[in-house]
N, C-alpha and C positions, 0 to 999 in steps of 0.2 A: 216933381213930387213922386207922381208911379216909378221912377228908375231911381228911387232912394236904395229900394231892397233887391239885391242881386239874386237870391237863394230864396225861395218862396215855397213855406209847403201850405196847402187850405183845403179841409174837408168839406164836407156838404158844397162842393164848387163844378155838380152838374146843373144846378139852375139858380137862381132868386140871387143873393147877396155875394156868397160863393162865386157865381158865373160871372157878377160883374167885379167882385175886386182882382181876378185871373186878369179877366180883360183889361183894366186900367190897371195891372203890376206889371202888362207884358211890353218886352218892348227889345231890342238888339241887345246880348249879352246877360238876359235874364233867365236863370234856370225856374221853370215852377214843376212844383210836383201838386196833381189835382186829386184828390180823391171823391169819392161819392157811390151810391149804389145802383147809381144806372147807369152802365157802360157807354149807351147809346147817345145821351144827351154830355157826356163825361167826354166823348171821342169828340163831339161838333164843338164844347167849348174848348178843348186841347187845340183841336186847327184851327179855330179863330184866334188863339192865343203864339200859335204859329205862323199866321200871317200875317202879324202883327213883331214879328222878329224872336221871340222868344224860343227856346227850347221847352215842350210843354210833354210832361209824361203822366197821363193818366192812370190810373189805380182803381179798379172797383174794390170797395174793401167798406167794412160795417164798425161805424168806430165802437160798435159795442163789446167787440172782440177784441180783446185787450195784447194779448201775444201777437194777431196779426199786423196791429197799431204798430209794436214795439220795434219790430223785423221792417215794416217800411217805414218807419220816420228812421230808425236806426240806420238803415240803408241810402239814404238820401243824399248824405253827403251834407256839407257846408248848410245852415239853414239861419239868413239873417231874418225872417219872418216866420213866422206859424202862426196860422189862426184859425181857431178853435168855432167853428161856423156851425157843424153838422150840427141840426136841431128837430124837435117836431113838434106842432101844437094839437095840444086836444083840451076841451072843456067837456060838460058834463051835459052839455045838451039841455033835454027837458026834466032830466031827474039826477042824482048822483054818479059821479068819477069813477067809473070802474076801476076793479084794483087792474084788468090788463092795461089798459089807459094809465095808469099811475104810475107803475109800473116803466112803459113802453117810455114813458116820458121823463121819468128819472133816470133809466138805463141810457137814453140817447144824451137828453139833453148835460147832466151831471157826470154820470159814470163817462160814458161819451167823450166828453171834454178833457176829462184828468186823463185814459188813454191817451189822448192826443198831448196833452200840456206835459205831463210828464216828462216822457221818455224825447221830446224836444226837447227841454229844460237839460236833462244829462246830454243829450248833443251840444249843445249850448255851452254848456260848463268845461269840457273839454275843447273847445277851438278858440285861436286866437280873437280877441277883437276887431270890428270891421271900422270901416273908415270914420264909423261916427264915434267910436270907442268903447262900444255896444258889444257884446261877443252875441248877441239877440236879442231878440224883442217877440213876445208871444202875446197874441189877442185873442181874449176867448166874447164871442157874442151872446151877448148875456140879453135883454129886452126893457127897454121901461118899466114892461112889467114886474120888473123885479123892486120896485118899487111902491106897491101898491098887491093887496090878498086881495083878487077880483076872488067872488066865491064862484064865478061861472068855468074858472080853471084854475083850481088850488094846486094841483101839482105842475102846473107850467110857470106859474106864479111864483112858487117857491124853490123850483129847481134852476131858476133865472137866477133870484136872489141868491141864493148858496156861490151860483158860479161865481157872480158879479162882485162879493165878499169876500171869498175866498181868492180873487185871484187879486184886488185891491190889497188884500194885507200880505201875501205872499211877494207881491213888487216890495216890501219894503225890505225884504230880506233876502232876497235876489240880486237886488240893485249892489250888494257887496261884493256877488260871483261877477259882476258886471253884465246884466240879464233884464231885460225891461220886462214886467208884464204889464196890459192895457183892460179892461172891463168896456166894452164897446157896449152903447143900451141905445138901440137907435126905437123909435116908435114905428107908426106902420108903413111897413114898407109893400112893394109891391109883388107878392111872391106865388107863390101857387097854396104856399101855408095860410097868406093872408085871404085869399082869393074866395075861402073857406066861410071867413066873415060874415054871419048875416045883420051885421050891423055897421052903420055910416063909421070911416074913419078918418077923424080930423087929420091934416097936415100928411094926408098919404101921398107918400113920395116914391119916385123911381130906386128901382136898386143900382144904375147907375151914378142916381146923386149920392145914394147912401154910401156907396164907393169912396166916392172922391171926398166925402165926410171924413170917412174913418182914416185912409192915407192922410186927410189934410193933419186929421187929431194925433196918428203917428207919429209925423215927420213933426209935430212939437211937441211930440213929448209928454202927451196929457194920458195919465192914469187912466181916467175915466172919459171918456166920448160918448158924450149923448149929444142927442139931438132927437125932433129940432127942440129947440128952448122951452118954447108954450108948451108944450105937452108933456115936457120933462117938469116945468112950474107946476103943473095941474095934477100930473101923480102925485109929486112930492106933499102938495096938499092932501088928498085925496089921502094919502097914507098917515098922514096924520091927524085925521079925521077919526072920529069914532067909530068903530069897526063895524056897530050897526048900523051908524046913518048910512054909511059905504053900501052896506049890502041893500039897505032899503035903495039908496038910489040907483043902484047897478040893475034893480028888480025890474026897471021901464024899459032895456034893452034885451035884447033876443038876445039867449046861450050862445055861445061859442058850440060847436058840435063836436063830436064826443070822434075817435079815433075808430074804435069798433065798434062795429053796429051792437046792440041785443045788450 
C-alpha cells in the first residue's frame, strides 16, 4: 500500500501526520520531497525516510509564501502524491479569537493549502499518467472539525471546512484532466498541535495509525477519508444540532488555547 506512490511531495512532514505518512510512503525506489519549518526535525525525518530506502529531500520553506510554494513543487519533478498536511490550531482561550490568531490560521491552514494544491495540480496536468491511470492524486488535510462550528475555535473550524469543500467539488472536475483530489478529516490524532488540548479526546489515536488510514483511503480511492467512524457519527450530529444547544454544550469543556498570548 505505502509503495503505491513513487513521487511523493508533503508539507508540515517535520513531525505529527506529515512525519509519519514520509515514513510509511518510503521504501526502495521512492522519491519524497518533505517540507516544513524546522530544518532540524525535517533533516531527522528525511534520514529515517532514507533508511528505509527512499530518496528523501527536505525543504524548509513556509507554505504561506506563495511564489516560494510554486518554484519548489514546480521543481520536483514527477509528483504521483501531494498532500496538503501544513496546518495550525488555535482557539480562543478564555475570551475571543484574535484577529492575529484568525488571521495566522486562515493564512496557514486555507491560503496554505491552495499554495500547495495548486501549483501540483499544473504539475499534474502536464505529465503522463502513472500506473494506475491517475496523472495524480492531491490530499489536502482538512479535520472533523470541519464538520461541526466548535465556538472555542471559529477559525480553525471553518478554515478546515472551506478546505474539505473546496477540494471535494474540485475532484469532480479534475477527475477529467485525469487528477484525483482526496479531503482526509481524521479526529484527534496524536501531534504536538493536539498535545495543546486541555481537554479529554475520545478515540485518540497514533499518527502512525493515521497514516496507514489515509494510504489505506488512497489506494481506494475514497474522496473523502475520515475516521475513525464514532467520531465522524458524533460531529455529523453535533453539526446538525442547533447551533445554540452546540454551544451551550461545548460550554462544560475548557477552550482550546488561543496561538498568541495577550
Amino acid at each position: 500500500m505505502s509503495r503505491r506512490f513513487a513521487h511523493v511531495l508533503i508539507t508540515g512532514a517535520s513531525s505529527g501526520i506529515g512525519a509519519a505518512l514520509a515514513q510509511a510512503s518510503a521504501g526502495p525506489g521512492v522519491v519524497l520531497h518533505l517540507g516544513g519549518r524546522d530544518a532540524g526535525r525535517l533533516a531527522s525525518v528525511a534520514e529515517r525516510c532514507r533508511s528505509l530506502g527512499a530518496a528523501a529531500y527536505p525543504a524548509r520553506i513556509d507554505v504561506r509564501d506563495a511564489s516560494a510554494m510554486a518554484e519548489w513543487i514546480g521543481g520536483a519533478g514527477r509528483l504521483d502524491l501531494v498532500v496538503a498536511n501544513a496546518g495550525v490550531g488555535a482557539g480562543t482561550g478564555h475570551g475571543c479569537e484574535s484577529p492575529a490568531d484568525a488571521r495566522t490560521v486562515f493564512e496557514t491552514n486555507l491560503t496554505g493549502a491552495l499554495n500547495t494544491v495548486l501549483p501540483a495540480i499544473a504539475v499534474m496536468a502536464a505529465q503522463p499518467p502513472g500506473r494506475d491511470g491517475w496523472r495524480g492524486r492531491v490530499a489536502v488535510v482538512s479535520s472533523l472539525a470541519a464538520f461541526i462550528a466548535a465556538p472555542s475555535a471559529p477559525a480553525y473550524c471553518a478554515s478546515k471546512a472551506a478546505l474539505q469543500r473546496w477540494a471535494e467539488a474540485r475532484d469532480a472536475t479534475e477527475r477529467r484532466r485525469g487528477i484525483r483530489l482526496h479531503a482526509i478529516c481524521p479526529g484527534f490524532v496524536r501531534t504536538p498541535m493536539t498535545a495543546r488540548n486541555p481537554f479529554p479526546m475520545p478515540w485518540l489515536m497514533t499518527p502512525e495509525e493515521a497514516a496507514q488510514r489515509i494510504l489505506a483511503g488512497l489506494a481506494a480511492g475514497r474522496r473523502r477519508i475520515v475516521f475513525p467512524w464514532p467520531l465522524y457519527a458524533l460531529a455529523r450530529l453535533a453539526g446538525a444540532l442547533p447551533q445554540g444547544l452546540v454551544h451551550r454544550l461545548m460550554e462544560w469543556l475548557p477552550p482550546k488555547p488561543p496561538l498568541h498570548a495577550g
